[in-house]
C-alpha angles and dihedrals in degrees: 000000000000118000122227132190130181130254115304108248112245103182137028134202124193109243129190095222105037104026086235144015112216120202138196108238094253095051093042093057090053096058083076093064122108094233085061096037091051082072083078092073096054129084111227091216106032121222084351084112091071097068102023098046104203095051088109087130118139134210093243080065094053096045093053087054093052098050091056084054095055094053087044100053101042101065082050099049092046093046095050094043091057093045088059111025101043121201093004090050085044087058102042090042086064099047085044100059090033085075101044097120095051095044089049089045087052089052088049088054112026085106100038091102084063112126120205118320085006103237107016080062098061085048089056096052082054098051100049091054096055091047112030112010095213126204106277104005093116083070088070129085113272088211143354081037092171092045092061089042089055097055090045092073094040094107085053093055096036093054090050087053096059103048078052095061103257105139118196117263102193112013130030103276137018089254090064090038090053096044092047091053101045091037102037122217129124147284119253104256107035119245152120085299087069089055099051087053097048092049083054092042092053086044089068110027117016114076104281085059130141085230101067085026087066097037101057095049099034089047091046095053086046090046094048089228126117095223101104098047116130135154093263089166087058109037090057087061093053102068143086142156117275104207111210108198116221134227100219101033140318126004145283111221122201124193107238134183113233099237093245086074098049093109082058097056084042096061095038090054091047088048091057088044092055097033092056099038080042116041117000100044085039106144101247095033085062085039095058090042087054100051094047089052089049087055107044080054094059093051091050097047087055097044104246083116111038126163106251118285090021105075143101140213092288090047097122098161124042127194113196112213113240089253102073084044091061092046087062088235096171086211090061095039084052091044079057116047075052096061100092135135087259098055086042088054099043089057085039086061093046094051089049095054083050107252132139100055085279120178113253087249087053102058098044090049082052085045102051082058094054105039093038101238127131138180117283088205107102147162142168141198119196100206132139091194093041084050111044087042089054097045100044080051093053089043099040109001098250143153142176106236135346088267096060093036086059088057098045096046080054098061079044091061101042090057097045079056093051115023082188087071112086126187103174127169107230120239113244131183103186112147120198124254083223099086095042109120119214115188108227100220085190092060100020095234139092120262127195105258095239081062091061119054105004104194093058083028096066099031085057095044083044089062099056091042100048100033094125090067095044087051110257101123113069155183116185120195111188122164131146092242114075090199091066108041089055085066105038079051082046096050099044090049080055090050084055103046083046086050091049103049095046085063098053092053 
């Protein structure tokens, strides 16, 4: 049987998580870029450092550690799958480690499309469409707004890699390698070669990922907490391709643990669950991101941030929808090397000082960032239902009946009254123990993990079923008037009670 090995490394860089990140010689070169080293200028847990004070990461960071992950796992995942699945893991192995370079490049990239303060931003742009409707801002993405950003600049990064030396592995170029990996999807034609994708694709994007595997334990040691600790070291030897035969053409493949690593996936899931109830849905951490989103609202809705064409002389600030990017328009690729934390707080402190022109709401929200205060006023409802409904009305504006609808539009209102008064539905990324995949060596075949070890099985799957009650799913009200928030709280509690009982009809 032929033996494979990834990429040699070519460079190294000393990292404070993994000792070292090792990278292939095509995906090393296009760290120099300026669509990777703008990473730099982008904190990997938006407005987090204000309350952990050590959480200065940046995504550059992040996207480093990922990419060591990526090299890491999939010599493990290669090696594993040939020892179990003979000549068809033979097969996918080699596809597999034949696209090392791409699939580590994809890991480099996949958060290259982040705007400032990476999340809290694409709350802002929500929450400037449900209040203001500003010119251009249905140019923007709805959701997954880094995501489409990310595959904007595709054709820039893609381009870099080849004059590097990276070659495609599955389609015709590196841009369609690299879209097929971070987006998913599969090849014309149907074959192992879909397999092999799809396993990259789920290694970077699909639960078991070396994105969230960096992110936890690279978040945890920044954030000087111990939530987010698992056996990574372990849990990357662990894994391998299930190929699913079927019946028409080709193959589904699906990544699966060895059940001599369960304990592993256990403590990484547990690890999501903590990190997120514990830091970064931390009160004040959500409190400073709102505020921020809130703010960046107001400036658009007044112009001093505009999306690009469709500004005026007080525009200060100028996103450039993905399509231009794509387009390669060098005034929107320079707009948005531009487009940092540093630029966006500059603009913050002016606003503070009160420059700009900027409204009286705006400048305390901006001042409350800089000088590190927040409201005290503050309420919370844990609610799947009241969540879910809040935030498909911010993303799509809609609702499930007229009754609802009337509720929603009245926290609307209330916030359009009082900028200072902010309902916001929290951003969550639990994924459920139920589609894990855990390969039985005693009968040759993948079993669900709740099969496996039934005690951890069902509190885990007690955890995603049950996360309303554990408080990941919520609803945060803030505002600098108790009054109000009372209401905005009372209302929401009525938006529940009307949910509820629509179900039950």
């Amino acid at each position: 049987m032929a033996r494979y090995t990834v990429c040699e490394a070519v460079k190294s860089f000393k990292d404070p998580v993994h000792g070292y990140v090792d990278l292939c010689r095509g995906p090393a070169r296009v760290v120099d870029s300026w669509i990777v080293q703008r990473l730099r200028w982008i904190r990997q847990t938006g407005f987090a450092y204000l309350v952990y004070h050590g959480m200065e990461h940046s995504r550059f960071n992040h996207s480093l550690g990922a990419a060591h992950l990526a090299r890491e796992v999939l010599g493990f995942v290669a090696s594993n799958t040939r020892s179990y699945y003979g000549r068809v893991g033979d097969r996918i192995a080699s596809l597999l480690l034949d696209a090392s370079e791409v699939f580590q490049l994809a890991a480099l990239v996949h958060d290259v499309g982040h705007m400032p303060f990476s999340h809290s931003s694409e709350d802002a742009l929500r929450d400037a469409r449900l209040l203001y409707s500003p010119e251009g801002f249905d140019e923007l993405p709805r959701e997954k707004e880094h995501e489409a950003y990310t595959e904007s600049l595709l054709p820039h990064v893609a381009e870099a890699a080849e004059e590097a030396g990276v070659t495609p592995v599955f389609m015709a170029t590196v841009y369609e390698d690299l879209a097929l990996i971070l987006r998913g999807g599969e090849r014309p034609g149907g074959s192992l070669s879909d397999c092999a994708s799809s396993i990259l694709h789920q290694l970077i994007a699909k639960g078991l990922d070396v994105d969230r595997m960096d992110y936890l334990i690279r978040d945890s040691l920044y954030a000087g907490v111990r939530y987010g600790v698992f056996d990574v070291d372990r849990l990357v030897r662990v894994l391998l391709a299930v190929p699913m035969a079927r019946e028409v053409r080709g193959h589904e493949c699906t990544i699966a643990v060895l059940d001599k690593g369960v304990s592993a996936v256990e403590a990484f899931l547990l690890a999501r669950f903590y990190m997120f109830s514990e830091v970064y849905l931390h009160r004040v951490v959500e409190a400073y991101n709102s505020i921020y989103a809130r703010l960046m609202a107001l400036l658009a809705r007044d112009g001093i941030v505009c999306v690009m064409g469709h500004g005026s002389g007080r525009c200060r600030l100028e996103i450039p929808p993905p399509a231009l990017l794509q387009r390669g328009e060098e005034e929107a690729l320079e707009a948005w090397r531009r487009l940092d934390d540093p630029e966006t707080m500059h603009l913050i402190r002016r606003v503070a000082r009160g420059g700009l022109g900027a409204p009286p709401e705006a400048v305390k929200l901006a001042g409350m960032l800089v000088e590190r205060r927040h409201p005290r006023s503050y309420r919370i409802v844990d609610s799947h239902l009241v969540w879910s409904t809040l935030d498909s009305y911010i993303k799509d504006g809609v609702a499930p009946s007229e009754e609802a609808a009337g509720l929603l539009e009245e926290l609307v209102e209330m916030q359009r009254r009082n900028p200072l008064l902010i309902v916001r539905p929290l951003q969550v990324d639990i994924v459920s123990a139920g589609g894990i995949r855990v390969y039985n060596r005693a009968s040759g075949r993948p079993e669900r993990l709740e099969e496996t070890r039934a005690t951890t099985a069902r509190r885990l799957r007690g955890f995603a079923e049950h996360a309303t009650e554990l408080g990941l799913y919520r609803v945060e009200v803030i505002g600098d008037r108790e009054e109000e928030v009372a209401e905005a709280y009372r209302l929401l509690l009525q938006l529940e009670a009307v949910l509820r009982g629509e179900q039950r009809r």
